[in-house]
Every structure is written in C-alpha cells, then in structure tokens.
C-alpha positions in Angstrom: 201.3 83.2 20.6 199.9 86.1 18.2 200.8 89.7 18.8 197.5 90.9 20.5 197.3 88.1 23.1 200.8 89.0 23.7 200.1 92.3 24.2 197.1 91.2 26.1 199.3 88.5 28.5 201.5 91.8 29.3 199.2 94.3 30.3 197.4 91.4 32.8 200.7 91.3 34.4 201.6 94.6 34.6 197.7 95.2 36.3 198.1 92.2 38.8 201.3 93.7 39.7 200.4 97.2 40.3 197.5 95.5 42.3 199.5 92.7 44.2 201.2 96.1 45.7 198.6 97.9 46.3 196.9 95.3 48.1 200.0 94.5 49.9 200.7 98.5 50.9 196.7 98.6 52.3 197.3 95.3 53.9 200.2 96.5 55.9 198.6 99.8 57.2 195.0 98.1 57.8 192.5 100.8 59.7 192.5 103.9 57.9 190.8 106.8 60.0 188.6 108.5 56.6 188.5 107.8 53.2 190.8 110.6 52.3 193.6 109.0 54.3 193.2 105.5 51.9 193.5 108.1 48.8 196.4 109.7 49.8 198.0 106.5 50.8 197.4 104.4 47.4 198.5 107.8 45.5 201.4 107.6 47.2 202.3 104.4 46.9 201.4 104.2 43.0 204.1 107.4 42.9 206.3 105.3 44.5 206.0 102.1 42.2 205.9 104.4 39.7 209.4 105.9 40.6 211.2 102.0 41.0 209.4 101.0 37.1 211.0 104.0 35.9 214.7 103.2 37.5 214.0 99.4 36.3 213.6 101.1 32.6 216.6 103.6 33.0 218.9 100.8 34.0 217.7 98.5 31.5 218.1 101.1 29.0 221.7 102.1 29.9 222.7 98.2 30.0 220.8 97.3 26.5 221.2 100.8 25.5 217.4 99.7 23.7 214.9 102.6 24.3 211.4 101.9 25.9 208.6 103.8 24.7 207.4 103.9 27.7 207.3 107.6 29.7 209.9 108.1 32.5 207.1 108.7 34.8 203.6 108.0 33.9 201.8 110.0 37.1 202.8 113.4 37.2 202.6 115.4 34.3 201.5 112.7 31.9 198.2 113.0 29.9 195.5 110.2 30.4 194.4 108.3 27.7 190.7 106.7 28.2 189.9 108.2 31.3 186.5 109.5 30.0 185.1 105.6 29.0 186.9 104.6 32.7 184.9 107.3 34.5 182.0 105.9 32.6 182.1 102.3 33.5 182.6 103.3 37.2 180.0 105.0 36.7 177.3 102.4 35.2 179.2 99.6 37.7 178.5 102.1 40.8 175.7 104.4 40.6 175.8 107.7 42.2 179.0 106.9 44.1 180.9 109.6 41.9 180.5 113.2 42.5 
C-alpha cells in the first residue's frame, strides 16, 4: 500500500473512532433537554477521549522511547488548521443553519 492511502486508511480510523464514541456517549444519555446541553456534552466527551489518546501516546512513548509528532492535547490551546474551508462546507451542506 503507497504512502498517501496509508495515510488515508489512518485518518478513516482515527474519524470512525472518535465517531463510534461519540455516538456511543449520545446513545447512553439519549433525551437531551436543549441543544446547548448536546454541545457541552460531546465537548466534554471529545476532552475526555482526547485526554486517554494522549496517555496512550505518553506510555507508548516512554515504552518505545519513539516520539509522536502528535500534540499532547489537541483541544485546548492548540491552533486549528482548516477550520475556515470546514466552516465553509457546513456551510454550502446546510444553508443558514450557522450564525
């Protein structure tokens, strides 16, 4: 398998992951009374998976002693990359739904 699909195969995985926890976190709670209560919930839980990926990295790093290049946290106090083009397909996909 070349390099890109690689890459590609990887970053499917990771998404279906983050998702198949998400869905699972959502699934568990079931009626939400407003919208902001969904919001907080998924950001906490994403802080949360979050926080386990980056002791899953730490320990792998002490045991292999190999570096990721990955951030220690990528939630708080990391810069975006994209976000403008992302903000822009939700945007085209659903029309006037942002504010």
């Amino acid at each position: 398998m070349n390099q890109p699909r690689r890459a590609e195969a990887a970053l499917h995985h990771q998404r279906e992951s983050l998702n198949y926890q998400l869905r699972k976190v959502t699934k568990a709670r079931g009626h939400f009374p407003a919208d902001d209560a969904v919001v907080k919930l998924l950001w906490l839980a994403i802080i949360n998976i979050e926080d386990k990926r980056a002791r899953e990295r730490a320990a792998r790093r002490q045991a292999t002693g190999k570096r990721s290049d990955q951030p220690a946290r990528l939630v708080e106090g990391q810069r975006t990359m994209g976000w403008r083009e992302a903000l822009n397909e939700l945007d085209t996909a659903y029309p006037s739904r942002l504010r």
